[in-house]
C-alpha positions as CSV (number, residue, x, y, z in Angstrom):
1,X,96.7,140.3,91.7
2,X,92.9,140.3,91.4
3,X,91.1,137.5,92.6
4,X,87.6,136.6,92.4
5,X,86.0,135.5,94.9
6,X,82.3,136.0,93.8
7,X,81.2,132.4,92.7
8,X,79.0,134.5,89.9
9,X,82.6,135.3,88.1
10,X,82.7,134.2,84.6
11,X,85.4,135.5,82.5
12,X,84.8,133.4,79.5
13,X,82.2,135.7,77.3
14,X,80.9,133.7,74.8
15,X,79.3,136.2,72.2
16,X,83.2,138.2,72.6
17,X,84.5,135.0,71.5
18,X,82.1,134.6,68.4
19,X,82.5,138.1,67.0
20,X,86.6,137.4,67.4
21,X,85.7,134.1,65.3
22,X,83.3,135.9,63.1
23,X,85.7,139.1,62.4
24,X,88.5,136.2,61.4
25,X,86.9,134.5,58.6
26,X,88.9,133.9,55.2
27,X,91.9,136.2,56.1
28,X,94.6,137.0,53.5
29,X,97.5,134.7,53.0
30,X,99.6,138.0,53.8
31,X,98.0,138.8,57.3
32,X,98.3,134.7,58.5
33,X,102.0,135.1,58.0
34,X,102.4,138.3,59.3
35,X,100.7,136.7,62.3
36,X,103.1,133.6,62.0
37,X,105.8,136.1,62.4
38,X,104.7,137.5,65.4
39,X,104.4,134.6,66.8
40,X,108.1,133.3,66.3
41,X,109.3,136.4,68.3
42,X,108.1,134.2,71.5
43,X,105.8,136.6,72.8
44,X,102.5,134.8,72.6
45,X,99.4,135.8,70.4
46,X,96.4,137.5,70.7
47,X,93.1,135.6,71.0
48,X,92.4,137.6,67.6
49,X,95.3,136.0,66.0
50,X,94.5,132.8,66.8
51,X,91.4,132.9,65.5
52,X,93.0,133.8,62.0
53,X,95.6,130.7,62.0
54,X,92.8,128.3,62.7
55,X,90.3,129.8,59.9
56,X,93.4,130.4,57.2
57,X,92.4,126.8,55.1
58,X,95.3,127.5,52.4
59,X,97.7,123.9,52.7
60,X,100.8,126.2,52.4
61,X,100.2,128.9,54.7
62,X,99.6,125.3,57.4
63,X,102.9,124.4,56.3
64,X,104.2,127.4,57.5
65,X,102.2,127.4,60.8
66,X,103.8,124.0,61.2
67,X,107.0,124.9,60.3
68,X,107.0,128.2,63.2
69,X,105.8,125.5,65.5
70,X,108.7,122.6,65.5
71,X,110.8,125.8,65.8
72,X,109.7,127.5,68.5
73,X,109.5,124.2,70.4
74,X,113.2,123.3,69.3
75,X,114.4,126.9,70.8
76,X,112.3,126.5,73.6
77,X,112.6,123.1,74.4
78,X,114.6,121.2,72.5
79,X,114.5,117.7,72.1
80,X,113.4,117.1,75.6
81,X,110.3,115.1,75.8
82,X,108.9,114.8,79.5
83,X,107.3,111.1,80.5
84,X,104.5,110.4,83.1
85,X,102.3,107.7,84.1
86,X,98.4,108.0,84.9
87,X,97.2,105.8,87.9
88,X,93.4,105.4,88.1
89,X,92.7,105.8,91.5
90,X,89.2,105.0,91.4
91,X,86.3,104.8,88.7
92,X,83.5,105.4,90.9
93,X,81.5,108.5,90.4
94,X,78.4,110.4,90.8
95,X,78.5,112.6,87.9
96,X,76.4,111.6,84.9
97,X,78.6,112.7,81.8
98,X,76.8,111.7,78.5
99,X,80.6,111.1,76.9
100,X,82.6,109.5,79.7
101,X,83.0,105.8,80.5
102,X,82.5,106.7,84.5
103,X,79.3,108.0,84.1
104,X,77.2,107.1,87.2
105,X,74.1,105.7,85.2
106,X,76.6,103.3,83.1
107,X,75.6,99.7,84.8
108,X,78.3,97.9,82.4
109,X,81.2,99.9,84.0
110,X,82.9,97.3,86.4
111,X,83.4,100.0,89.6
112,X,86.6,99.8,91.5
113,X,88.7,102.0,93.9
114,X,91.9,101.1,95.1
115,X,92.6,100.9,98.5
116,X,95.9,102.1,100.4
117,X,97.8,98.2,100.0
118,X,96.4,98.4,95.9
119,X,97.5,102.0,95.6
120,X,100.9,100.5,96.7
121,X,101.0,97.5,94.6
122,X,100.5,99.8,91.2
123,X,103.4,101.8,91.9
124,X,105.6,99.2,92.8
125,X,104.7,97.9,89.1
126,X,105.1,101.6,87.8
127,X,108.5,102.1,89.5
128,X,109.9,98.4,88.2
129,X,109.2,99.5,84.6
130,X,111.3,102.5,85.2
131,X,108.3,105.8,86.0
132,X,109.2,108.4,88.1
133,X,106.7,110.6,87.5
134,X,102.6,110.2,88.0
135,X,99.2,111.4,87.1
136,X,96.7,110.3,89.5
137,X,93.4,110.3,88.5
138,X,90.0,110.3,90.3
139,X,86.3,109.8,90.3
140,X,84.2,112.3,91.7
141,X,82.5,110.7,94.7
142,X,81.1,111.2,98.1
143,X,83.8,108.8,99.6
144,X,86.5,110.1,97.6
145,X,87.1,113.4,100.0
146,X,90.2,116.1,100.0
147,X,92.2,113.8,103.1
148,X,91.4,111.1,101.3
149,X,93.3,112.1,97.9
150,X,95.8,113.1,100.2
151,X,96.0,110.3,102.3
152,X,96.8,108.5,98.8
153,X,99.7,110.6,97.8
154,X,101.2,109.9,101.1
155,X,100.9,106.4,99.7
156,X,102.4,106.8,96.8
157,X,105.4,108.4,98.3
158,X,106.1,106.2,101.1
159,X,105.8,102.7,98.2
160,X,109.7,102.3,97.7
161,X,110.5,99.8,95.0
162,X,112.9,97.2,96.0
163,X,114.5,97.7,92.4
164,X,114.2,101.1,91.6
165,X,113.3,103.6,94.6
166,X,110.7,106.2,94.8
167,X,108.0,108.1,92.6
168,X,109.6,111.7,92.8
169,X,106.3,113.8,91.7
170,X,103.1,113.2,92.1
171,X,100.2,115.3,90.0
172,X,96.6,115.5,90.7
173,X,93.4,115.0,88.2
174,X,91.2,115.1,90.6
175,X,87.2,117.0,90.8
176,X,87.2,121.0,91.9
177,X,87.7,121.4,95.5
178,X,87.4,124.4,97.8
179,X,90.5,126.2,98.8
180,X,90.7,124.5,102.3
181,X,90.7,120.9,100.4
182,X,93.1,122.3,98.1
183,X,95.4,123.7,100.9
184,X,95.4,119.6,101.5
185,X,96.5,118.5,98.4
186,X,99.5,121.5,98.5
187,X,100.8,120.0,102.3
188,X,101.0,116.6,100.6
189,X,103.1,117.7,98.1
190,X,101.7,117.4,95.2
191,X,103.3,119.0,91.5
192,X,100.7,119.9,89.6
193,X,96.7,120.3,89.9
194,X,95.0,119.3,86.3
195,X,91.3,119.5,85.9
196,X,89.4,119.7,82.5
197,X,86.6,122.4,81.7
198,X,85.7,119.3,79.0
199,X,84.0,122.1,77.0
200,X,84.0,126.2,78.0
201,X,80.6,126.5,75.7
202,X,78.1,126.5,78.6
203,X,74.9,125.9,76.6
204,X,76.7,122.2,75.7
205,X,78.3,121.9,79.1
206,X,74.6,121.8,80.7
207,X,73.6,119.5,78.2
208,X,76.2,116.8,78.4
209,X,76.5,116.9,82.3
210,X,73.2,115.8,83.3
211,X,73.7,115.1,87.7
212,X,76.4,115.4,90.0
213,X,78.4,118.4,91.4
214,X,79.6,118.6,88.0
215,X,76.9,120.5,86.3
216,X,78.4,123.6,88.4
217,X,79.6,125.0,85.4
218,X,81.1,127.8,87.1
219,X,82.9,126.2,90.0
220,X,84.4,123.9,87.6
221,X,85.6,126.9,85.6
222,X,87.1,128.9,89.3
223,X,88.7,125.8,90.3
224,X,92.3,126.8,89.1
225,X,92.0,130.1,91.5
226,X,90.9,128.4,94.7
227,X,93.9,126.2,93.7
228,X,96.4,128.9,93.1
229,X,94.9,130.7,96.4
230,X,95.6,127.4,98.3
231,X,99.2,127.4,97.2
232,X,99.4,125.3,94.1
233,X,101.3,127.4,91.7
234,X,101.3,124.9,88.9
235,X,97.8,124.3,87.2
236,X,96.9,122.4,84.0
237,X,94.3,122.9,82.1
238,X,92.4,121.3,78.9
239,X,89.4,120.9,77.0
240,X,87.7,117.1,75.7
241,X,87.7,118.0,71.8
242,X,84.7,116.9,70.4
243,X,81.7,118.2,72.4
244,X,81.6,121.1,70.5
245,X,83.2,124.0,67.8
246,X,87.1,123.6,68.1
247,X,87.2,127.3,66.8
248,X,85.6,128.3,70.3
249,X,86.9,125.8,73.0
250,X,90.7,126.7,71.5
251,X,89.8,130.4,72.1
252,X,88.2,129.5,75.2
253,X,90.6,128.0,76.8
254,X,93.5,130.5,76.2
255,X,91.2,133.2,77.3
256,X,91.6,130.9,80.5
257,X,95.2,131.0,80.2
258,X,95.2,135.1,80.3
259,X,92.7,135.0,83.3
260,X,95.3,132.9,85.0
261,X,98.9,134.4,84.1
262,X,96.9,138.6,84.8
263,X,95.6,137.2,88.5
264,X,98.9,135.2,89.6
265,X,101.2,136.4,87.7
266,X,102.0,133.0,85.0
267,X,99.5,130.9,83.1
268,X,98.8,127.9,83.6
269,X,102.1,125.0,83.6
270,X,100.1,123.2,81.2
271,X,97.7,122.1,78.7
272,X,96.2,119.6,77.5
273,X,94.6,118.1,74.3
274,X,92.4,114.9,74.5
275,X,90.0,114.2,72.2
276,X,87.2,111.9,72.6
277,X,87.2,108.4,72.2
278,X,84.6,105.3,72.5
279,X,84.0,104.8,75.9
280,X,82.0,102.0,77.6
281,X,78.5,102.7,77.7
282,X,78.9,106.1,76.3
283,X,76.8,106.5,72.9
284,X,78.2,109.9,72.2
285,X,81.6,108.7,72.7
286,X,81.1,106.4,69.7
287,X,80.3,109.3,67.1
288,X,81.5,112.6,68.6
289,X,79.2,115.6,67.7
290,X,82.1,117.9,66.7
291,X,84.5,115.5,65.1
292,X,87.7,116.7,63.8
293,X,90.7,115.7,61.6
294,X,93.8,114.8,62.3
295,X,94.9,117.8,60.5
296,X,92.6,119.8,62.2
297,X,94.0,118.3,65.6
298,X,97.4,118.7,64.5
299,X,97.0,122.5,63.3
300,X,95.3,123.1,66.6
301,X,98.3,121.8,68.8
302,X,100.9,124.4,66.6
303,X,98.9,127.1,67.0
304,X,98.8,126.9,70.8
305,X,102.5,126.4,70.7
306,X,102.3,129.6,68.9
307,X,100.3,131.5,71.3
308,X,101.5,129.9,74.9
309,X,105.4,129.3,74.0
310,X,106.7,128.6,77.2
311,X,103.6,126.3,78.5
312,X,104.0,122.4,78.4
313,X,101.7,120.9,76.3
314,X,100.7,117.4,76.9
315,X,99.3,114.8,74.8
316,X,97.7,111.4,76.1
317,X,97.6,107.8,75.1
318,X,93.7,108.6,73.5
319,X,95.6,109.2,70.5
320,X,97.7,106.5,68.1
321,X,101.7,106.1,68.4
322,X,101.6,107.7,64.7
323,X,99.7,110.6,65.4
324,X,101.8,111.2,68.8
325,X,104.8,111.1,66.8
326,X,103.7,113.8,64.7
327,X,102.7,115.8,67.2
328,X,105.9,115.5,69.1
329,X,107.2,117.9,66.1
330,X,104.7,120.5,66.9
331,X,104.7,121.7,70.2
332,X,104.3,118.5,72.6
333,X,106.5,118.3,75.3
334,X,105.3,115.5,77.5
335,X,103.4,112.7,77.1
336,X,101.8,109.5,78.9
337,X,103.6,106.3,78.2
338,X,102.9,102.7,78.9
339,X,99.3,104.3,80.1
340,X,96.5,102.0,81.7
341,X,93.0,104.1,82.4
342,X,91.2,101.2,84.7
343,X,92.5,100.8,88.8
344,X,94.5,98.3,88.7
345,X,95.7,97.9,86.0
346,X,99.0,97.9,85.9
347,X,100.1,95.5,88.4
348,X,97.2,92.8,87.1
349,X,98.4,93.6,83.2
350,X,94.6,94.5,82.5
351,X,95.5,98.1,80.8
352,X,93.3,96.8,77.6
353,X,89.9,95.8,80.1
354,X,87.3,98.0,78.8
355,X,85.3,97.0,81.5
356,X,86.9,99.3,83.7
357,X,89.0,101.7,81.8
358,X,87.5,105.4,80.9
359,X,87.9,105.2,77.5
360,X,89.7,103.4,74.6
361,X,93.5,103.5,74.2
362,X,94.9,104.8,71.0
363,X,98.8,103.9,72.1
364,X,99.2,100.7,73.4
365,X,103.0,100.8,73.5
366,X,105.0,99.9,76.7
367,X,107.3,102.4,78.2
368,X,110.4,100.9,77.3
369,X,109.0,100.5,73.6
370,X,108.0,104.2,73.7
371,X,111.5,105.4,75.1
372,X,113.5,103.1,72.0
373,X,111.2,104.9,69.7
374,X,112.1,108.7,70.9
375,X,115.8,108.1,71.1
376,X,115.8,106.6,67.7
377,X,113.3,109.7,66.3
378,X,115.9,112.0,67.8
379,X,114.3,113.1,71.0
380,X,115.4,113.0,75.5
381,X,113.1,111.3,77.0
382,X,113.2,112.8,80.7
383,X,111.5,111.9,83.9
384,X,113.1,115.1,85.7
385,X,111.9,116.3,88.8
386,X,114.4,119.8,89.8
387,X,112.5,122.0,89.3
388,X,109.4,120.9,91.8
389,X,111.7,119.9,94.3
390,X,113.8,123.5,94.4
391,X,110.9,125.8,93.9
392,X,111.0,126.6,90.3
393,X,107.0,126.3,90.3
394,X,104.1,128.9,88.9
395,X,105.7,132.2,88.1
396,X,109.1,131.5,88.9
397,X,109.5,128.8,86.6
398,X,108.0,131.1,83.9
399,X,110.4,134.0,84.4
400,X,113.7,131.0,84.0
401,X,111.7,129.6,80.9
402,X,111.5,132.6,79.1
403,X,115.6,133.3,79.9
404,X,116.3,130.0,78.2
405,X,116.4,127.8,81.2
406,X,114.8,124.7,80.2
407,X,117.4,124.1,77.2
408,X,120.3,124.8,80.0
409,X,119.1,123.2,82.9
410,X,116.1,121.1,82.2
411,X,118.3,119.6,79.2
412,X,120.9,117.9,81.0
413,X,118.6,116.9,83.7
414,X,116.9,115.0,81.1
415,X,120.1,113.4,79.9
416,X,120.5,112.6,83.2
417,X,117.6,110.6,84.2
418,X,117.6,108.7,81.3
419,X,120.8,107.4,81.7
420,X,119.2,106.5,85.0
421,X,116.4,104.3,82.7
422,X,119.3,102.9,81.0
423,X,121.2,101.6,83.7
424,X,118.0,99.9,85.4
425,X,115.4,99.2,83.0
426,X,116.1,99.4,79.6
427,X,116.3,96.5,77.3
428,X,118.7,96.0,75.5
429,X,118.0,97.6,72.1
430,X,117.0,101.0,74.0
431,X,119.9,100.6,76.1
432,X,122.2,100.5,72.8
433,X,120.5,103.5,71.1
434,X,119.9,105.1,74.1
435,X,124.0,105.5,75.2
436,X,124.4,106.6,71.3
437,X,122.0,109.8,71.6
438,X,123.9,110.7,75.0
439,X,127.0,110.6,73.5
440,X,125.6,112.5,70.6
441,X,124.3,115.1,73.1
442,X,127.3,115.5,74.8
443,X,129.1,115.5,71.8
444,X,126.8,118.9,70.9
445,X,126.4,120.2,74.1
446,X,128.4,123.4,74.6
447,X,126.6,124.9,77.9
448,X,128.4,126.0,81.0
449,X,127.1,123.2,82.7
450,X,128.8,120.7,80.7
451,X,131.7,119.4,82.9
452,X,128.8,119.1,85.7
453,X,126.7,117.0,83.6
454,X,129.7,114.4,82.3
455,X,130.7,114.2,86.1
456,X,126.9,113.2,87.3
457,X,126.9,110.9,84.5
458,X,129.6,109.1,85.7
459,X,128.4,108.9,89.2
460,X,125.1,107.3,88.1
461,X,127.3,105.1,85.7
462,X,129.2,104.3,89.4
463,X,125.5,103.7,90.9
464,X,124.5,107.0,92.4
465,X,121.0,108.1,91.5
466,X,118.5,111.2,91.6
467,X,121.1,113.6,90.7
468,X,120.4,117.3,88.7
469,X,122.5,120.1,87.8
């Protein structure tokens, strides 16, 4: 595996990525399907081919993209929809990004980091609503250092809930850090490290980060390999859409993804798709340079279903419960729930103060609401944890993905927990509909693994808990 250690390494080029747009333009209806075709064999596609799919504007050959997407993510991962909570650490920064709410120059933010007894308190409220699984999310400051993020998983590990247990996996959005702070982050056993490029055009990078450690455009954009070289197998990445041509960050970013999967062997675990919302103090924020339509947002999300099968795609609470709903169908496979973006928030109920918070909300459903409305739509909500805890991570959980693992083990995991939600959180409507889709699963199910799954079940119906096939 080749890895870079030359902090002058830049492996997006930006002019190869315009003549791929360029050479794109107003392709025939009979290449976009040839492409779409390509694409349902599971094997990924080219840069060039994406390029194609985003510039073919005919409404029926979008149908079709559509159409390849729900189906690849039905074959791939079925129904399973993955649930997570973000915990705002902190809000204090020293970064001065023109779009974001945490911008160092913004006097109307209210500032606020959490200390070790707050930390606890948000997860006991996070674990009594029924999440298992957690985001934390980070200013970058000087006082927020490598132990220090570290010191606050601990935290989060060691809160037990007096109702419901333990968080089971913690992942990081936190600034880049060198490989020794890194190495810090792996020994406290953290899942996943997720850090946004925000935009992979460096002309508009420079311009919207204006001060901080930020405006290293570069060791923003190396951050995933001093992660992977620290031992973190499992890396998100994403870009903020909006700052500038969709066309380009999309390409952009999954040039990324080949950077990562031809140095350590698997791209990266995921990716993610926020666009920008208003944020406190944050003119840009309010009318995005690059806007785009939910079409164009939507068409964007199945083609990278298309072009990273086997990669989890996640979609936050910046966007409505409508359009999440729709995206569900093409190619999301996790998803925030019952979100707050201030510190604090959760265990004082203010998830709606923008005086804090990073930006503006577009899903302001609860988790229990959000879990009633999956089960009903058809879909598993899952707080599953196996793999991460019996090292399936970076490229072996890639290898099992592409062997069909996830619809036979990562399935009946998800069954699994949520049976778990119904038993200790649920109310009662989700509990009613909820024990109607297991059965219906069950009912369907005809993998090996069967008999083990009914006899789990009935050990968490008995009161056993944090079980997995």
């Amino acid at each position: 595996m080749i890895v870079h250690a030359d902090p002058s390494y830049n492996f997006i080029d930006p002019e190869q990525i315009s003549r791929i747009i360029d050479a794109a333009r107003q392709p025939a209806p009979s290449q976009v399907r040839e492409i779409i075709a390509r694409g349902l064999e599971k094997k990924g596609l080219s840069l060039s081919d994406v390029a194609v799919l985003l510039q073919s504007d005919d409404t029926e050959l979008d149908a079709e993209i559509f159409a390849a997407a729900r189906r690849i993510k039905q074959e791939i991962y079925g129904n399973r929809i993955v649930l997570f909570a973000p915990l705002y650490v902190s809000n204090e920064c020293a970064n001065q990004c023109s779009y974001c709410g945490f911008n160092a120059k913004n006097s109307e933010l209210v500032r606020k980091t959490l200390t070790s007894e707050e930390i606890a308190g948000e997860v006991r409220a996070l674990e009594d609503c029924g999440q298992k699984r957690l985001l934390l999310v980070y200013g970058e400051h000087p006082k927020i250092t490598a132990q220090w993020i570290a010191d606050s998983v601990a935290t989060v590990y060691e809160t037990l809930s007096d109702k419901s247990g333990a968080i089971r996996r913690v992942n990081i959005n936190c600034a880049p850090l060198d490989v020794a702070g890194f190495k810090l982050l792996h020994q406290a056993g953290i899942g996943t490290y997720q850090c946004f490029q925000e935009t992979y055009h460096q002309p508009t990078y420079e311009k919207m980060h204006l001060a901080g450690n930020k405006t290293d455009y570069l060791w923003r954009l190396q951050a995933m390999d001093r992660a992977q070289q620290a031992g973190i197998d499992d890396v998100g990445i994403g870009v903020l859409f909006g700052l500038y041509d969709h066309r380009f960050e999309l390409l952009a970013m999954l040039r990324h993804a080949e950077e990562l999967e031809s140095r350590w062997g698997a791209g990266p675990h995921t990716i993610s798709f926020p666009r920008m919302e208003p944020a406190l103090g944050s003119e840009l924020s309010q009318a995005p340079p690059y806007l785009i339509s939910d079409h164009t947002f939507k068409k964007i999300v199945a083609i990278t279903r298309l072009a990273v099968p086997y990669t989890g795609i996640i979609m936050s609470t910046r966007e409505s419960a409508t359009m999440r709903t729709e995206l569900l169908q093409l190619g999301v496979s996790q998803m925030s729930a019952g979100s707050s973006t201030s510190p604090g928030g959760y265990r004082d109920g203010s998830s709606d103060e923008i005086t804090s918070q990073q930006f503006s909300l577009g899903d302001h459903r609860q988790l229990d609401d959000i879990v009633l409305d999956l089960v009903r739509q058809g879909f598993t909500p899952s707080w599953c944890t196996a793999c991460y805890r019996t090292g399936r991570t970076g490229e072996h959980f890639m290898t099992l993905a592409k062997e069909g693992f996830i619809q036979n083990f990562c399935h009946p995991n998800a069954l699994l927990t949520l049976k778990e939600y119904l038993n200790d959180y649920a109310g009662t409507a989700t509990v009613e509909a909820g024990k109607r889709h297991i059965e219906g699963e069950l009912e369907a199910c005809q993998l090996k693994v069967k008999p083990q799954l009914e006899a789990k079940l009935t050990k968490i119906e008995a009161g056993e808990r944090d079980l997995y096939v």
